[in-house]
C-alpha angles and dihedrals in degrees: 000000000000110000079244093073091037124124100245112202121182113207143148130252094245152004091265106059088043078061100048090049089043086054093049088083094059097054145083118313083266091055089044089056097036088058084043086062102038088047089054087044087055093055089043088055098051091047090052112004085194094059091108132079108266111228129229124254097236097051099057119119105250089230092055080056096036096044110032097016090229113204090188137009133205140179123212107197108231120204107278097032102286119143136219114206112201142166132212126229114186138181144166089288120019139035114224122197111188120195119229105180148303127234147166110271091249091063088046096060092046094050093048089038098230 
């Protein structure tokens, strides 16, 4: 099946991010907007799951390997330089995003040690 005519699902890695994002509309006008980008990333995502920078191997963060055994890691640029981290599961069937983690640009840098 071309990747054209696949299901595509956005989800997190786990209940607690789910959480933290769900939270972010109930806080301050930055974590309004901030759940205002990640949401459009989201829809970006589903439209095209390959949107994002992929990131290179040797770069990844060896908890992202050792936790979650990424096979792949990409980065989609929010507006005022966060960063959402994702991976990409894919079968014969479905596409499946799953969302690591955001962060400030600052952090970024600090978690893949730039």
């Amino acid at each position: 099946m071309p990747r054209s005519a696949k299901k595509r699902y956005v989800s997190f890695v786990d209940e607690n991010l789910k959480k933290n994002f769900e939270k972010l509309e109930k806080g301050k006008f930055e974590d309004e907007q901030l759940r205002e980008f990640i949401s459009r990333a989201i829809e970006d995502i589903k439209k095209n799951p390959f949107c994002g920078v992929l990131i290179s191997k040797k770069l990844w963060p060896k908890e992202y390997i050792k936790k979650y055994s990424i096979k792949n890691l990409w980065k989609y640029n929010l507006p005022n330089s966060w960063r959402l981290i994702y991976t990409i599961k894919e079968d014969e069937i479905s596409i499946l995003n799953i969302l690591i983690e955001w962060f400030n640009h600052k952090d970024y840098e600090r978690r893949f040690r730039y």
